[in-house]
MIFI-407153 format. One line per 10 residues: their letters; for each residue z, y, x of N, C-alpha, C. Coordinates in steps of 0.05 Angstrom, whole numbers, plus 32768, in hexadecimal, padded with zeros to 4 digits. Layout:
a	Z Y X Z Y X Z Y X  ...
END
This chain:
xxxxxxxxxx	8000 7FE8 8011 8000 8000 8000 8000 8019 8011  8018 801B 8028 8014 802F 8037 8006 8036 8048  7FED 801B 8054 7FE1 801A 805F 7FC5 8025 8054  7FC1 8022 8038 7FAB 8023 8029 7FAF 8046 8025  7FC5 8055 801B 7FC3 8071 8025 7FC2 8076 802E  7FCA 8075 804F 7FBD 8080 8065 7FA6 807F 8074  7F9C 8068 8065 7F7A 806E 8069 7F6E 8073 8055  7F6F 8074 8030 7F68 8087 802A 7F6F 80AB 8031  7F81 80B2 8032 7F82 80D1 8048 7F70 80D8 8060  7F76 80C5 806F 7F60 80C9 8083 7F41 80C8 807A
xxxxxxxxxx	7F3A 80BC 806A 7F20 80B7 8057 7F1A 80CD 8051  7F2C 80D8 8037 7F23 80F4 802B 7F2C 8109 8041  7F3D 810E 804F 7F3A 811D 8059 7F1C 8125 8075  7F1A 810B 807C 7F00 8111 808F 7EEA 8119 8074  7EE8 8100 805F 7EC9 810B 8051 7ECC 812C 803F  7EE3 813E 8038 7EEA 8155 8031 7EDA 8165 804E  7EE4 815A 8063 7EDB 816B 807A 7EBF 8165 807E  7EB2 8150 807C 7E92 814F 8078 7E82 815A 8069  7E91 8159 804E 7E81 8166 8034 7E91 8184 8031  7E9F 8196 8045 7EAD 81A5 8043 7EAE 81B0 8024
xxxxxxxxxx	7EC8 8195 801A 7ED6 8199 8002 7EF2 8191 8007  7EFE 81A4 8006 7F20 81A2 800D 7F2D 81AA 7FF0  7F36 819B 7FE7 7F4C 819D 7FD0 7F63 8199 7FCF  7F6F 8191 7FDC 7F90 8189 7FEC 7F93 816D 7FED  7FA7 816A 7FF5 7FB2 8159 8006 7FAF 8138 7FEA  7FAF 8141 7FD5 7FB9 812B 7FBE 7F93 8121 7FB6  7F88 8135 7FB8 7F76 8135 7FB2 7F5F 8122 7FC0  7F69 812D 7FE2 7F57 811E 7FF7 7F64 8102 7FF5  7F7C 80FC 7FF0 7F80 80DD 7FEE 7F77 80CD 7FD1  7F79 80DE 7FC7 7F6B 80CA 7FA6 7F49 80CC 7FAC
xxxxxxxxxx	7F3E 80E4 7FB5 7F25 80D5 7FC1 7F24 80C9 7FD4  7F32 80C4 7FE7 7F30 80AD 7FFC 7F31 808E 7FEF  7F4A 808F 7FE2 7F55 8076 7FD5 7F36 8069 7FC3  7F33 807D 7FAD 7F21 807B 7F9D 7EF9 807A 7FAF  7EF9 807C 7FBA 7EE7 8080 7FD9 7EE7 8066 7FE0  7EF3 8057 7FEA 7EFB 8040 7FF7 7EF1 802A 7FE7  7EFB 802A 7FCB 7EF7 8013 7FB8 7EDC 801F 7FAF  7ECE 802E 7FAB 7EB4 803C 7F9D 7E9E 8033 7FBF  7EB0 803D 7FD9 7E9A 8030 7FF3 7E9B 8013 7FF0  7EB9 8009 7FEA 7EAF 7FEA 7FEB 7E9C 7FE2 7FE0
xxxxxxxxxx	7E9B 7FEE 7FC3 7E8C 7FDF 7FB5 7E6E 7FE0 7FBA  7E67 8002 7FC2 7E43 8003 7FCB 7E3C 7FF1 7FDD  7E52 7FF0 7FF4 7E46 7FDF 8015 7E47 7FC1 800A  7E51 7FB6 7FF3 7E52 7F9C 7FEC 7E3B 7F99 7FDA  7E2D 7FAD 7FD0 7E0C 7FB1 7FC1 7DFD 7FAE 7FD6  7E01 7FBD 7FED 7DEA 7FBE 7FFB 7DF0 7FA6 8011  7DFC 7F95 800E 7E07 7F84 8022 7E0E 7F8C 8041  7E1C 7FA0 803C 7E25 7FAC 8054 7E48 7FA3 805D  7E4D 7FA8 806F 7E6C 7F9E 8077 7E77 7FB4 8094  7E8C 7FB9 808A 7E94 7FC0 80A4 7EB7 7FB5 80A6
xxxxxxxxxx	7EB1 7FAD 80C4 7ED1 7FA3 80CC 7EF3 7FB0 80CB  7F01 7FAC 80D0 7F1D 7FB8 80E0 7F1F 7FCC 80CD  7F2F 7FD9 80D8 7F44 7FF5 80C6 7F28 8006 80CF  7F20 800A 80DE 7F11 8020 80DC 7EF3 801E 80D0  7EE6 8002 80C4 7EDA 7FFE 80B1 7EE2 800D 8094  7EFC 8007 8094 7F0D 800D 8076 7F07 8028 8072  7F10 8037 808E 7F09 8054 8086 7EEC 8054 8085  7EE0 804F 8092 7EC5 8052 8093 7EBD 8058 8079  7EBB 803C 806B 7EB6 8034 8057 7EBB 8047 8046  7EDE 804E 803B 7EE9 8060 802C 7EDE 807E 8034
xxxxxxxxxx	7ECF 8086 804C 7EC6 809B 8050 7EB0 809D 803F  7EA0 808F 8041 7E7F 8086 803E 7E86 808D 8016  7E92 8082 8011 7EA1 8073 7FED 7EA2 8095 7FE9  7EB9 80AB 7FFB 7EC5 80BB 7FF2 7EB6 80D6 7FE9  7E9B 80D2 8001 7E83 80E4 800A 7E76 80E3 7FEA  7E64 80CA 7FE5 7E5C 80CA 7FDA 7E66 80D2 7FB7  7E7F 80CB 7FAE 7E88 80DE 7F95 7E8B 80F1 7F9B  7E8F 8106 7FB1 7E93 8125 7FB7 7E7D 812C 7FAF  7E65 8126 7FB9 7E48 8127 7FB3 7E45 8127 7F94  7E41 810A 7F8A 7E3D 8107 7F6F 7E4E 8118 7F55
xxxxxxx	7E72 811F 7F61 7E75 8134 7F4C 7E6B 814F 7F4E  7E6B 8158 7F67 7E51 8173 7F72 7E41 816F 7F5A  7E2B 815F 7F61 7E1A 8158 7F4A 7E1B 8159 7F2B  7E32 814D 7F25 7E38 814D 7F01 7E43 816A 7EFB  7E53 8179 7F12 7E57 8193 7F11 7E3D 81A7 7F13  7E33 81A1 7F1F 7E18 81B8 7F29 7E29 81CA 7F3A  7E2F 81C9 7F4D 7E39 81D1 7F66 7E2B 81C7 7F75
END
């Protein structure tokens, strides 16, 4: 559990800094968290994999990026 928030945090907080969208601290972890299980699920479409803890972030980066994007989108921002 505490392991799974600290790499969602690290998640949203790197993909907030990619897609420079900073909303605080609660925010970058529910997109990380929510990131993570949304990357699992694309890289397991596209039959992709990545290893170790820093797959996880990877992954949850990749997951976090892409809804920052897509609500951009449903917003028109």
């Amino acid at each position: 559990m505490l392991a799974g928030i600290i790499t969602g945090l690290i998640a949203g907080l790197i993909a907030g800094w990619i897609m420079k969208s900073s909303h605080g601290i609660l925010w970058d972890i529910l997109l990380g968290v929510v990131g993570g299980f949304f990357g699992g699920w694309l890289f397991e479409q596209l039959n992709l994999s990545w290893g170790g803890w820093i797959g996880s972030v990877g992954t949850a980066v990749v997951g976090a990026v892409v809804l920052i994007w897509l609500f951009r989108l449903i917003r028109g921002k």
